[in-house]
C-alpha positions in Angstrom: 46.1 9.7 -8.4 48.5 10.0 -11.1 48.8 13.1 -12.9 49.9 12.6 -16.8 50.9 15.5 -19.2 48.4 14.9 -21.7 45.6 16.2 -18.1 46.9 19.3 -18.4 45.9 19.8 -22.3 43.8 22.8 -23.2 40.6 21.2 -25.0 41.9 23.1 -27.9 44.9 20.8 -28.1 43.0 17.7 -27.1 41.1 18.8 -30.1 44.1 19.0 -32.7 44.9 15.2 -30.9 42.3 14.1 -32.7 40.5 16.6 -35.3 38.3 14.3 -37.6 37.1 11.6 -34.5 39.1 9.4 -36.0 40.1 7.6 -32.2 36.3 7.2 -31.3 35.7 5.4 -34.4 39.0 3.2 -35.4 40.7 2.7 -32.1 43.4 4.7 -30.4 45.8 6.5 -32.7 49.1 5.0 -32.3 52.0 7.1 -30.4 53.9 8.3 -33.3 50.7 9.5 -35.2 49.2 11.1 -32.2 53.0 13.1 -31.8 52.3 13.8 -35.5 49.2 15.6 -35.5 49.9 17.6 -32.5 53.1 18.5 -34.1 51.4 20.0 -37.1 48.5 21.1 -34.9 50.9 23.1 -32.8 53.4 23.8 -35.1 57.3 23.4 -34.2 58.9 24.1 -30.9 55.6 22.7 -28.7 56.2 21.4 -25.8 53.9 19.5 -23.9 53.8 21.4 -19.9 54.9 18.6 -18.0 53.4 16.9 -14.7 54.3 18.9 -11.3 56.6 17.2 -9.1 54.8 16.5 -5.8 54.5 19.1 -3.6 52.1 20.3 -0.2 49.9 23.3 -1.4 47.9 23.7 1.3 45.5 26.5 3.0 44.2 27.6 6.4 40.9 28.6 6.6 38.6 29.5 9.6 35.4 28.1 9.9 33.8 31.8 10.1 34.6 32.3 6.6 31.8 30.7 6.2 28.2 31.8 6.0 26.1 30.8 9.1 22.7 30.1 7.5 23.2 26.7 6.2 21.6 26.9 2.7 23.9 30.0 1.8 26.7 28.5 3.7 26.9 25.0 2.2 27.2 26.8 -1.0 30.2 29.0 0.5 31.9 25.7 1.3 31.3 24.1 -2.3 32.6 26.8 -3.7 35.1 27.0 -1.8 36.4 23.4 -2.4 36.3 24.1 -6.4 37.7 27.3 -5.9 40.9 25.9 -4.2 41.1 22.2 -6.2 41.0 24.4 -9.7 44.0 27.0 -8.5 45.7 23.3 -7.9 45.7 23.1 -4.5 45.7 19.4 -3.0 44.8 20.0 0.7 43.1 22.5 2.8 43.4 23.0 7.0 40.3 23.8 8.6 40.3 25.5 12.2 38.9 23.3 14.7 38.7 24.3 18.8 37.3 22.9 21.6 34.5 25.1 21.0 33.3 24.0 17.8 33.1 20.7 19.2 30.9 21.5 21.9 29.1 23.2 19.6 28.3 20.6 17.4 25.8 19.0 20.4 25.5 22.4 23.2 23.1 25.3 21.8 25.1 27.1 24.4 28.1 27.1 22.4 26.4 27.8 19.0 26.5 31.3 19.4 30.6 31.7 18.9 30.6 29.1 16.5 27.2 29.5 14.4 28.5 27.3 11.6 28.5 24.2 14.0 24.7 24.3 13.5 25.0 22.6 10.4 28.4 21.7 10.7 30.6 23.4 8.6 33.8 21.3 8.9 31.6 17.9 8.0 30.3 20.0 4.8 34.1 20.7 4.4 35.6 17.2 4.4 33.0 15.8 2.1 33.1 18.4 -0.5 37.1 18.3 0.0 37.4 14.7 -1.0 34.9 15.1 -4.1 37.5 17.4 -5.4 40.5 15.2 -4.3 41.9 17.6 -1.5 43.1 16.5 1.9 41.6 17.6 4.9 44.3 18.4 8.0 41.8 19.6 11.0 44.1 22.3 12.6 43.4 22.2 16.1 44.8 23.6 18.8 45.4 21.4 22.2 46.4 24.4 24.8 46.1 28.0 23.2 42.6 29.9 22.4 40.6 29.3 25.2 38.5 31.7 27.3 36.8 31.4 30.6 33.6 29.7 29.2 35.9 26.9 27.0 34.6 23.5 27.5 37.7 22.7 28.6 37.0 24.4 31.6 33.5 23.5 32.0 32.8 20.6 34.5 29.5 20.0 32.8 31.7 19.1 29.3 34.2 17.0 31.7 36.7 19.8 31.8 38.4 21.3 35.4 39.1 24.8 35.7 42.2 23.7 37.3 43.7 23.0 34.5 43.8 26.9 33.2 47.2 27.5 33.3 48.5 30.6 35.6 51.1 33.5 33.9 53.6 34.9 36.2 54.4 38.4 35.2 57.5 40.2 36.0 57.4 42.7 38.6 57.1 46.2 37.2 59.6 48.3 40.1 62.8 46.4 41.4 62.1 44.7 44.8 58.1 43.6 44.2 57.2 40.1 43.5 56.0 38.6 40.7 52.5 38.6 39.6 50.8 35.7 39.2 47.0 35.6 36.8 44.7 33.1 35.6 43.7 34.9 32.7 42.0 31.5 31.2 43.5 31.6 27.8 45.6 28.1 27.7 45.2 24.7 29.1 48.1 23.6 30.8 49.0 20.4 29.5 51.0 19.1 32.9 47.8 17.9 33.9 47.5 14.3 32.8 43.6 14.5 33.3 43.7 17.6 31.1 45.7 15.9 28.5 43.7 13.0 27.8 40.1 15.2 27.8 42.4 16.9 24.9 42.7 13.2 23.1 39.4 12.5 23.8 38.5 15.6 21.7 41.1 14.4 18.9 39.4 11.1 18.8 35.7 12.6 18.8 36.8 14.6 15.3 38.1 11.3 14.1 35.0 9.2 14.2 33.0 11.6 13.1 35.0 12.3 9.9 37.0 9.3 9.2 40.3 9.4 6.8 41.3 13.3 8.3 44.7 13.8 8.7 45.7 15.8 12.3 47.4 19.1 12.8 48.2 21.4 15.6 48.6 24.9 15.8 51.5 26.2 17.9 51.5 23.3 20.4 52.6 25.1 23.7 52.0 28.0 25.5 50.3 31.1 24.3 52.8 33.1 26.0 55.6 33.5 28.0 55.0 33.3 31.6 53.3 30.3 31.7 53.2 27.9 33.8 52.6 28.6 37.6 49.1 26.6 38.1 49.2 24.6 41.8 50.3 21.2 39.6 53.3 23.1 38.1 54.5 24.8 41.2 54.6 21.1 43.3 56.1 19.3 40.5 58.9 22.2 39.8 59.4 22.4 43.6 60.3 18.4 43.7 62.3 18.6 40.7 64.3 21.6 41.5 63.7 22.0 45.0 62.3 25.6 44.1 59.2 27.7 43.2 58.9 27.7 39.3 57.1 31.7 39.7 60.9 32.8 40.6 62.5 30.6 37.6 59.8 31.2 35.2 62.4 32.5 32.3 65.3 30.1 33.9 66.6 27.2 31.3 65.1 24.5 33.4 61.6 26.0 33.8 62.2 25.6 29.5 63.0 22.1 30.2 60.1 21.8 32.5 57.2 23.4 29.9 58.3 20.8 27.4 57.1 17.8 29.8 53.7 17.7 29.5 53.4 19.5 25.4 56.0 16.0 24.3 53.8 13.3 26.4 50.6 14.5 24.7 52.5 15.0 21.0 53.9 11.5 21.3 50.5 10.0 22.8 48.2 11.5 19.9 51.3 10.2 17.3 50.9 6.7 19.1 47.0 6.7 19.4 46.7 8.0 15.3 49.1 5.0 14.5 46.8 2.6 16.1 44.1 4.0 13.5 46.0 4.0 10.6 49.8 2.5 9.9 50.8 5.3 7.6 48.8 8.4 9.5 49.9 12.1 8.3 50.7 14.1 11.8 52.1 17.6 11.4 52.8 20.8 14.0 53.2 24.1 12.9 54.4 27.0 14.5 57.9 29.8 13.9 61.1 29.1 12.0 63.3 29.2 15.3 63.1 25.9 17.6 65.2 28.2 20.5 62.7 30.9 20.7 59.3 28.3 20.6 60.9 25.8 22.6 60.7 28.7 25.5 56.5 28.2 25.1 56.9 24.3 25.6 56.7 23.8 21.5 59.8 21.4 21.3 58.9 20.5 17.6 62.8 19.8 16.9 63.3 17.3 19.4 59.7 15.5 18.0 61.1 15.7 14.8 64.6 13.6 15.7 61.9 10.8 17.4 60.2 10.5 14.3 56.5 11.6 15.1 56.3 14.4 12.8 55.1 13.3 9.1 56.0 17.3 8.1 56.6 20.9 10.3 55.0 23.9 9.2 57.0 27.0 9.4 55.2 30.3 9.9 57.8 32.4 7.4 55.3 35.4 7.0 57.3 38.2 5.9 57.3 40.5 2.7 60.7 41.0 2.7 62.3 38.2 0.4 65.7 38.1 1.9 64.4 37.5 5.4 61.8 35.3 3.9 65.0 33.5 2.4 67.4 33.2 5.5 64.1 32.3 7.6 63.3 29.4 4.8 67.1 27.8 4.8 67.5 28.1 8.8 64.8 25.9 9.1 65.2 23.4 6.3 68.8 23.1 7.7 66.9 22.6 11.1 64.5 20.0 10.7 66.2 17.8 7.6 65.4 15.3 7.1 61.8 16.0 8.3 59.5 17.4 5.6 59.0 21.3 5.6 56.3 23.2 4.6 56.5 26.2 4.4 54.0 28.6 5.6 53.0 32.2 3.7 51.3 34.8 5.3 49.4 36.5 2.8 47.5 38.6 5.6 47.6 38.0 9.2 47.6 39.8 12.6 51.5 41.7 12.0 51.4 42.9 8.4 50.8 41.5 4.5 52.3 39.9 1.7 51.4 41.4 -1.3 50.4 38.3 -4.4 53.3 39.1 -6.6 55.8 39.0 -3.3 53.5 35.4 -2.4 54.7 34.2 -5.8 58.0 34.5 -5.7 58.0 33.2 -2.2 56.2 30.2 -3.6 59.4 29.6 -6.0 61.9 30.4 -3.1 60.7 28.1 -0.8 60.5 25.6 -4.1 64.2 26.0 -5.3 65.4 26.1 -1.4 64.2 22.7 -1.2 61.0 23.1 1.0 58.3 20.1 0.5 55.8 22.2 -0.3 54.0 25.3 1.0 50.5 26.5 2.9 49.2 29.9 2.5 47.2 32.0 5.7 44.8 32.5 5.4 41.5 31.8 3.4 39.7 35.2 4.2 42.9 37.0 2.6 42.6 35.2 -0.9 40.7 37.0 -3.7 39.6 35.0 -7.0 42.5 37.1 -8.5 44.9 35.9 -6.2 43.7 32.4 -7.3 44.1 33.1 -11.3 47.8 34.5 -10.7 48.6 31.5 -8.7 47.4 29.0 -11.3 49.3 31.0 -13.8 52.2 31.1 -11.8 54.0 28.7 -9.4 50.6 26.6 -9.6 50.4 26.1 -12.8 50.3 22.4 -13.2 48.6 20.2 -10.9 50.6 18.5 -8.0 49.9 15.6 -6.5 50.4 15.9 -2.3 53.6 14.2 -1.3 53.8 10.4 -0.1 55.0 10.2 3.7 58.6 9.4 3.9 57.8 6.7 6.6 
């Protein structure tokens, strides 16, 4: 949808545009008369604010922002689609795990994710696109799972095999290393594990057609991982040793980015087969050495082309770091699209609104694509007025793919 200046009109102008009527009744007043009357409307030295230049302006939000009861909170999501299209947002990024979509058919799983009852993310996409906002579901394919994940449940077609197993340094010189199963992360080395994951993907994609895709933090949780049974043979006929005395070695790095790149580039392969032009984005920190050593080679699947944009967690308050963070990974990931990720509150500290602003215009001016705030649950209607009076002040349409 094209945005023209004359949208972005107070009614008070569109009022001096045309005091007396006179366009309803005789036809539209020509170009020069229509300058005219604002002119003497306005008085000299009015400008017109111009269009936006397209740009991402996107936020994360959590399904349990949302009000369980479904009367009170299908009224939550409403609002919150106006809320966010009238600040000039132009896409939004729901959480979706493997437990909401359990939850959507299994009673059992309703109880971590009460919202599924009614279904909170189908409320969310339609009321999304009736205000002209994107919909990214922001799902996560190995991290955030627990014991009872359906991933791990036979009964859903998951394997507890496929929990992956953290080796932990020993704590006194001469003991071994520790090896857990603490049942946080799939591993994705498993090929049976990685296509239950796709199956998941595609479930969420017939049931709300037109979403776009993207994944938090694809890798690892944390370091240590992996050591599960499949990981140890592999390494072992690879390298000809046990991965649980490499874990931290350069080629166990190498190794965790097997099986995270063969499920990126089969989900970017299996989207294009639904839609020519999908929109397929990652997210996850503004150094590729440091994530790359948690299997989350985003870099590398940037340079083959399967990324439509990164997402750069830059949450700082301190606007010099927030800068150097910003142009290490534009300088990264050109020519891929960067957006650039703003934490106003989140689990290590909080960016105060005014700071958020003037991040906003840094990662503008710095040359970012566009930007997505974190999270939701942090955002007050005040934070909404001062970012439609500041670096949102005119609406922006959402960038065109470069592909």
């Amino acid at each position: 949808m094209k945005i023209t200046a004359a949208r972005h009109l107070s009614s008070s102008q569109s009022s001096a545009l045309n005091p007396t009527g006179f366009g309803a009744r005789s036809g539209a007043l020509t170009l020069t008369a229509a300058l005219l009357l604002l002119w003497l409307a306005a008085g000299p030295g009015y400008t017109a604010a111009p269009a936006a230049a397209p740009e991402a302006r996107g936020i994360w939000v959590h399904l349990t922002h949302f009000n369980p009861d479904p009367d009170r909170g299908k009224a939550e999501v409403k609002a919150f689609a106006d809320r966010y299209a009238d600040a000039h947002f132009n896409f939004v990024l729901p959480w979706v795990t493997s437990d909401y979509i359990a939850a959507l058919t299994d009673p059992a799983y309703q109880t971590n994710q009460p919202t599924a009852r009614w279904d909170a993310l189908g409320e969310l996409v339609r009321c999304a696109r009736e205000r002209h906002l994107q919909v990214h579901l922001w799902y996560s394919f190995t991290d955030y799972r627990f014991a009872r994940s359906p991933d791990f449940n036979p009964r859903h077609g998951g394997d507890p095999a496929w929990a992956a197993r953290r080796v932990t340094p020993p704590a006194q010189a001469g003991q071994s290393p520790q090896v857990t199963s603490p049942m946080n992360d799939v591993c994705p080395m498993h090929p049976e594990a990685r296509a239950w994951q796709l199956k998941q993907v595609d479930s969420l994609l017939d049931r709300y057609p037109g979403i776009s895709i993207h994944i938090e933090e694809p890798g690892y949780g944390t370091t240590g991982n992996c050591a599960c049974d499949l990981c140890r043979s592999l390494y072992r006929k690879i390298h000809g040793t046990d991965i649980v005395d490499a874990i931290n070695s350069p080629a166990a790095e190498d190794f965790r980015c097997l099986g995270t790149t063969e499920f990126i580039r089969a989900l970017r392969a299996k989207l294009e087969k639904r839609n020519p032009r999908p929109i397929f984005s990652v997210n996850g920190g503004p150094y590729w050495s440091s994530d790359r050593k948690l299997g989350r080679d985003w870099k590398r699947w940037a340079e083959l082309g399967w990324l439509d944009y990164y997402a750069s967690q830059n949450y700082t308050p301190n606007l010099e770091f927030f800068t150097r963070l910003t142009q290490t990974i534009l300088k990264d990931l050109q020519p891929c699209p960067v957006f650039i990720g703003i934490g106003v509150k989140w689990s290590g500290g909080e960016t105060p609104m005014p700071t958020v602003l003037q991040e906003i215009e840094l990662a503008r001016k710095l040359g970012a694509a566009g930007v997505i705030l974190f999270s939701a649950s942090a955002i007050t209607d005040s934070d909404l007025a001062a970012l439609k009076a500041g670096p949102f002040q005119a609406p922006a349409d959402y960038p065109s793919p470069q592909r």
